[in-house]
ZARONU-623047 format. One line per field, with one value per residue (C-alpha): residue number from 1; residue in one letter; z, y, x. Coordinates in steps of 0.05 Angstrom, whole numbers, plus 5000, padded with zeros to 4 digits. Layout:
# ZARONU-623047
i: (NUM|...)
aa: (a|...)
pz: (Z|...)
py: (Y|...)
px: (X|...)
END
This chain:
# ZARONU-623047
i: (1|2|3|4|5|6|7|8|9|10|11|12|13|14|15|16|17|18|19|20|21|22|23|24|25|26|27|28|29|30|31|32|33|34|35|36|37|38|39|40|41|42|43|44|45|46|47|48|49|50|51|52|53|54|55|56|57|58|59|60|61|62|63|64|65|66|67|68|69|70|71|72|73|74|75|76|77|78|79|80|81|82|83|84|85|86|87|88|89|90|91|92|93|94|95|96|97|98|99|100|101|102|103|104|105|106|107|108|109|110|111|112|113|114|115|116|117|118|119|120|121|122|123|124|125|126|127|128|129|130|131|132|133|134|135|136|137|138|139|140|141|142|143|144|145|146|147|148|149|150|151|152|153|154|155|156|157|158|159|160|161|162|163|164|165|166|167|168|169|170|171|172|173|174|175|176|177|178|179|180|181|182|183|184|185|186)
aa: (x|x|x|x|x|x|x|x|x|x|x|x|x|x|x|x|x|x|x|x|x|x|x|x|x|x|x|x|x|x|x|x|x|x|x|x|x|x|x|x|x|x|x|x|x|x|x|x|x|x|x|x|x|x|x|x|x|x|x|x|x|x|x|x|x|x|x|x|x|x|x|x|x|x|x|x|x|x|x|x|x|x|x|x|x|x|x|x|x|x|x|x|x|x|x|x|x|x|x|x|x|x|x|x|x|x|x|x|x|x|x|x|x|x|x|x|x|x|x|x|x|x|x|x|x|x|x|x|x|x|x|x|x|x|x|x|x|x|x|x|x|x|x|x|x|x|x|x|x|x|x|x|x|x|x|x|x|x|x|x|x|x|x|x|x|x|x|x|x|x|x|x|x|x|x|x|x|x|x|x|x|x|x|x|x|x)
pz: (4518|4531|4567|4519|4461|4517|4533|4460|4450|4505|4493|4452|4463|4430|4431|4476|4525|4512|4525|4584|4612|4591|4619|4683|4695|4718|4689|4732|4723|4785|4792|4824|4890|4900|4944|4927|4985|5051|5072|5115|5077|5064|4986|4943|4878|4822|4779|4699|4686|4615|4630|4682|4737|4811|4863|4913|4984|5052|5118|5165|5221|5200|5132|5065|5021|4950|4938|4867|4806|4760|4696|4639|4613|4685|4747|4804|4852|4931|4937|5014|5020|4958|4969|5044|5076|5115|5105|5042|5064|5008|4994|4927|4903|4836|4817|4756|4728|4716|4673|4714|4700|4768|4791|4849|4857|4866|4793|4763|4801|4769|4700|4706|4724|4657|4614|4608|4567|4624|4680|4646|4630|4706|4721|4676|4705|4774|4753|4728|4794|4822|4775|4785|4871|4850|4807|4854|4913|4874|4853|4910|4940|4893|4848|4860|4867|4795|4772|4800|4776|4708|4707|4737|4673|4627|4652|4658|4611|4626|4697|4714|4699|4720|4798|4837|4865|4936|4904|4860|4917|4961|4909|4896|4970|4972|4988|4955|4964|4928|4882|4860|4848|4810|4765|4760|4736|4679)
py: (6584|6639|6705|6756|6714|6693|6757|6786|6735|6767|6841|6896|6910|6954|6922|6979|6952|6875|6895|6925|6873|6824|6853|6867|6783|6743|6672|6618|6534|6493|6423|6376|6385|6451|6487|6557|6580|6555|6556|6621|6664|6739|6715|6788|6746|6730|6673|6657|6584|6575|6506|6456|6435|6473|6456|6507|6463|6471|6446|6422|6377|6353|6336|6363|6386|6406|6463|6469|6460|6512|6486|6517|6594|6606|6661|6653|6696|6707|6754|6759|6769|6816|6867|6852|6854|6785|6714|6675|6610|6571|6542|6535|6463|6449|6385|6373|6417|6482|6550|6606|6678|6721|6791|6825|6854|6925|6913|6894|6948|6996|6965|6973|7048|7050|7009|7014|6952|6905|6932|6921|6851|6845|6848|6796|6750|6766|6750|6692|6662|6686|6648|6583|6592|6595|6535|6495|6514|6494|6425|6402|6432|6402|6341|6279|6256|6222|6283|6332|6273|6273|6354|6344|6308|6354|6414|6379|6316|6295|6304|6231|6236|6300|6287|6242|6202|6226|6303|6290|6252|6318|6365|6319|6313|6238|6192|6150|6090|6124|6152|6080|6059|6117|6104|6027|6040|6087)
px: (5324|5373|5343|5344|5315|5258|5249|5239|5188|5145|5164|5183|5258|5306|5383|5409|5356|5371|5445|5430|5391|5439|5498|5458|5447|5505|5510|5521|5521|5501|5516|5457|5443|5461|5422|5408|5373|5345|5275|5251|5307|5311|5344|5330|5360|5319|5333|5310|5322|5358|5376|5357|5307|5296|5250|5216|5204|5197|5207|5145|5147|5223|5200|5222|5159|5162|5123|5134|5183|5212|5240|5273|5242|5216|5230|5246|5235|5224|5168|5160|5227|5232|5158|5140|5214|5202|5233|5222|5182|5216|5280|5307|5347|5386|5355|5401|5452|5423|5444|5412|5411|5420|5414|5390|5331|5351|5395|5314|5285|5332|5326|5250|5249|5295|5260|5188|5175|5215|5178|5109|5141|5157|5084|5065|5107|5082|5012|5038|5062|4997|4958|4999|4997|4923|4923|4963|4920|4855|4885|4899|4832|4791|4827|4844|4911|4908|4879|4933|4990|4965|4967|5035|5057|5021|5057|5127|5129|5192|5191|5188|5266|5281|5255|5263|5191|5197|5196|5141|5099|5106|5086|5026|5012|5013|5055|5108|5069|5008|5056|5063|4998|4971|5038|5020|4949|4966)
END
């Protein structure tokens, strides 16, 4: 879904405000692969995903770790880096081509001190991504592996063809091999 009609479904704006929140987002396609930011960045960018597949990941120990995946009608955004001035633990990929709508954080500051409605928005999406770290952090506390798969393909149906098995074993926190035989007993 395109920004502004997202963003209408969430929140009461005039069109002087959607047209200044569209103009304020730059539009850019990204092919597969692309990376959009490394891990332990200072990125001040936020993204809203109108098309496409990204994956948050780190490094540890030499090994690439999905943290999480962002799909289309989502933010993006690098909140260590943004409200506590220190590096970003998380690198962003393009796992397929991908419509993103961009602008800097001091553009969506601005917009918010403007526009009353966006800025309360802006909070509800940051207690969104609280809510999901929360989520994440309890699954894979407290579920199985089947369990946290089978949530996995609740919250992204088609994400069996979106990602590839290694990125979907390291968000799980198993491994490829388990991967297989959770698949293989559904």
């Amino acid at each position: 879904m395109e920004l502004i009609p997202y963003l209408l479904r969430h929140t009461k704006l005039n069109n002087a405000e959607c047209e200044a929140i569209d103009n304020a987002f730059a539009t850019e396609t990204f092919a597969k692969g692309t990376l959009l930011s490394q891990p332990d960045n200072h990125h001040q960018n936020i993204y809203f995903i109108e098309r496409g597949l990204i994956r948050a990941f780190y490094n540890l120990d030499g090994k690439d770790i999905t943290h999480y995946f962002f799909d289309e009608n989502n933010f993006l955004v690098s909140f260590e880096s943004i409200f506590f001035n220190r590096p970003h633990p998380y690198g962003k990929q393009v796992l397929e081509e991908s419509c993103l709508r961009i602008i800097p954080y001091s553009k969506l500051d601005e917009l918010c001190k403007s526009i009353p409605a966006f800025k309360d928005y802006q909070l509800q999406v940051s207690l969104q991504v609280i809510s999901m770290l929360s989520d994440k952090t309890l699954a894979l506390q407290f579920q199985t592996a089947e369990q946290r798969y089978k949530n996995l393909l609740d919250k992204f149906p088609g994400i069996l063809r979106r990602a590839s098995l290694g990125h979907i074993a390291s968000y799980l926190g198993i491994t490829q091999q388990t991967l297989s035989v959770i698949r293989a007993g559904r």
